[in-house]
N, C-alpha and C positions, 0 to 999 in steps of 0.2 A: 124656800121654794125658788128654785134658777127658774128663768124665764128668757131663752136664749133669743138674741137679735129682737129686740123689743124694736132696735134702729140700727142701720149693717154695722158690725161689730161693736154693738152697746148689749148688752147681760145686763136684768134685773134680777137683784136676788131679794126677796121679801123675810126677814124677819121679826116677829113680835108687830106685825103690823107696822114697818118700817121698810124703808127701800133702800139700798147701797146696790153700785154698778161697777162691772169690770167693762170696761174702752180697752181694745182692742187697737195697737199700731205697731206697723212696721219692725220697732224697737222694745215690745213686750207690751206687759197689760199696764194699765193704770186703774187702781181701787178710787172711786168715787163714795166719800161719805163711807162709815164704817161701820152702821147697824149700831148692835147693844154688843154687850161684852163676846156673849156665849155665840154670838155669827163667826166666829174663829171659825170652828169645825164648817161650817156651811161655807165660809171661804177656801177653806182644803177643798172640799167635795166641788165646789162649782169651778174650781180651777184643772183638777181633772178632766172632769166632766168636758171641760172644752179642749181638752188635751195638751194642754200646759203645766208648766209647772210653778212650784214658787219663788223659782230663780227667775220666771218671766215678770214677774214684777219689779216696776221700775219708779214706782212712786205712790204716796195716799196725798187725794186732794180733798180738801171739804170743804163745803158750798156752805158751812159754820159749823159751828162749834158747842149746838145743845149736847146733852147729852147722852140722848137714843142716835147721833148721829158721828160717837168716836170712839161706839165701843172697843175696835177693837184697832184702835189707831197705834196706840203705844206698843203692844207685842208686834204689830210690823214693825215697825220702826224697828223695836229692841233686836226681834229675830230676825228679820228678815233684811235689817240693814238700808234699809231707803226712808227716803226723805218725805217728811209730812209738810203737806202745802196747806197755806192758811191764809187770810185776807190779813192785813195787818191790826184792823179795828178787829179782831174775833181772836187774836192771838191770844189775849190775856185769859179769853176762856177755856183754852184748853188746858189750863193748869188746875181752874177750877168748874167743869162743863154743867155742875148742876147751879152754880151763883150768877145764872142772868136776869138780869132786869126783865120786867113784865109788868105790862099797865094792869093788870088784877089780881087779885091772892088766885093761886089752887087750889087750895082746900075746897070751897064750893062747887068747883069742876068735879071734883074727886066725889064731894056728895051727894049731887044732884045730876048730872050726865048720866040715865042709867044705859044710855046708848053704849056709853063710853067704857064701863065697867068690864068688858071682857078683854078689852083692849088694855085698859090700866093693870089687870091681873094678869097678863099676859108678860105685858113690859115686867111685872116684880117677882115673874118667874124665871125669866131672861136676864135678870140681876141687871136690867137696865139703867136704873136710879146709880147704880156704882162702878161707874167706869174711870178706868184708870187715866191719872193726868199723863199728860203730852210729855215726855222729858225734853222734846228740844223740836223746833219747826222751824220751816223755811216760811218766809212771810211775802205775800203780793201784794198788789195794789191796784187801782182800778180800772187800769187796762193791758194788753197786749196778749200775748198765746202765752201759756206755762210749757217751760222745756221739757212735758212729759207724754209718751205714748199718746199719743191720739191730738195732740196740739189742741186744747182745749182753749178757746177765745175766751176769756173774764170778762160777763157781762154783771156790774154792780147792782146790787137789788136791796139795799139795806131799807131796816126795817122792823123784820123778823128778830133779824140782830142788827148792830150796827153795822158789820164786817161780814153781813149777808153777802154770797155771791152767785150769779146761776154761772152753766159752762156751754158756751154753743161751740157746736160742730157742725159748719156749713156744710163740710163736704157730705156729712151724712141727713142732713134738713133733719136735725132734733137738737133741743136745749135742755141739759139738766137743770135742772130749777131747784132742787133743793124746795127748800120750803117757804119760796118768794110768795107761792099756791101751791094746795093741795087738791088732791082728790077724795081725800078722808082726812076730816080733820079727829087725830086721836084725843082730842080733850072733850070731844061731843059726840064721836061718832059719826055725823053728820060724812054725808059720803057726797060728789059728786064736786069744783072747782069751787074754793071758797078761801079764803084765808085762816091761817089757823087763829085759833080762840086767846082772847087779848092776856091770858093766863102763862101763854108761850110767846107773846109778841114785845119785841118794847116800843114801837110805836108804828100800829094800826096803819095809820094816816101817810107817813111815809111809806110805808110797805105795797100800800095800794098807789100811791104814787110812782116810784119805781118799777110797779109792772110797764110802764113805756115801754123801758130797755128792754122787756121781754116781747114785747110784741114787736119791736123794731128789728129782731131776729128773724121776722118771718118766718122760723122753723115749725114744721106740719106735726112733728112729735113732742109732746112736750112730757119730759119724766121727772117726777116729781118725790119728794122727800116719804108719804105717806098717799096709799092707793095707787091703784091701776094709770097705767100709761094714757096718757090725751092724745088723741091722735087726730082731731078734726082741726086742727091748727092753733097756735098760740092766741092767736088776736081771738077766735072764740071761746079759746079756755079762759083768756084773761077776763073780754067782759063779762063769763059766767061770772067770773069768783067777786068782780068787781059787784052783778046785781044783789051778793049775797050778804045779808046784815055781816059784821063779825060778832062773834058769840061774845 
């Protein structure tokens, strides 16, 4: 599902109950986060769709490195010739995207979530669980703009992962947040600003700590790794997800 101008030249494209964004600048697109494997095709079509092509892409950034979020990171890379951007603590997971740490097993997500069930069978249709490793990345760090389309500010949010990072763009007042917060969390189902379930997190506690940097963005849109766009502003998305247990 494309969802054009969520925020002026930011594109949400939704697969498998997961979000990845093309940024729009001056000098072509930038892919934000890469969905699960099978969003290839849905990156052809959404790149059309806006009447581009996939010579206008100039770089993949990822806000980390789970799984459901580098599907389809290496075939750009491979075919398309550009460079994958990564925090430098998240690097080590793109080689292997499903071996992250997490403060509780899955298994009881998987058997007890029955919110979550159309979501989990979704992601294992989307051959999400088996995404290809990174063969080679460019690595950042925890400040300044990345040299790609859309000048994306690196604001650090670890947590999620260690090598979490959201991406603000003043000029446009919205911050991708990646999965600093959610608006669905896919391990519960649970739908509305909350952190995701400690099954995906490796530590809780820092995660909601580092939402500061996301409020100190001041950005009125805040888009996020899984569910619909937050648009009443960062400082009230965050302390939703703050008022929310984590699962």
């Amino acid at each position: 599902m494309l969802q054009t101008d969520v925020a002026p030249g930011v594109h949400r494209i939704e697969d498998a109950y997961t979000n990845w964004y093309l940024v729009e600048g001056d000098d072509g697109l930038t892919v934000v986060d890469c969905g699960v494997p099978t969003s290839w095709d849905a990156f052809r079509h959404a790149v059309r769709a806006l009447g581009r092509s996939e010579d206008d892409v100039r770089a993949v950034v990822l806000t980390h490195a789970h799984f459901d979020h580098v599907g389809f990171a290496e075939r750009a890379r491979r075919e398309l010739g550009v460079p994958v951007h990564v925090h430098e603590d998240d690097a080590p997971l793109t080689r292997h995207p499903w071996r992250y740490d997490h403060e509780r097993p899955r298994a009881p997500y998987f058997a007890t979530q029955v919110r979550a069930f159309p979501i989990v069978a979704t992601l294992l249709r989307h051959r999400a669980f088996w995404p290809a490793a990174i063969g080679e990345v460019e690595r950042f760090g925890d400040a300044g703009t990345l040299p790609v389309p859309g000048a994306p500010r690196i604001v650090p949010t670890p947590g999620h992962t260690l090598g979490h990072c959201a991406l603000h763009l003043p000029d446009r007042d919205v911050v991708l947040a990646g999965d600093a917060f959610v608006t669905l969390d896919p391990y519960t189902g649970r739908r509305g600003p909350r952190l995701v379930a400690r099954a995906a997190t490796v530590d809780s506690a820092r995660n909601a700590a580092t939402l500061d940097a996301l409020v100190a963005t001041g950005a009125r849109t805040v888009l996020t790794g899984h569910g619909p766009a937050w648009t009443d502003g960062v400082e009230a998305g965050v302390a939703a997800a703050r008022a929310q247990d984590v699962a």
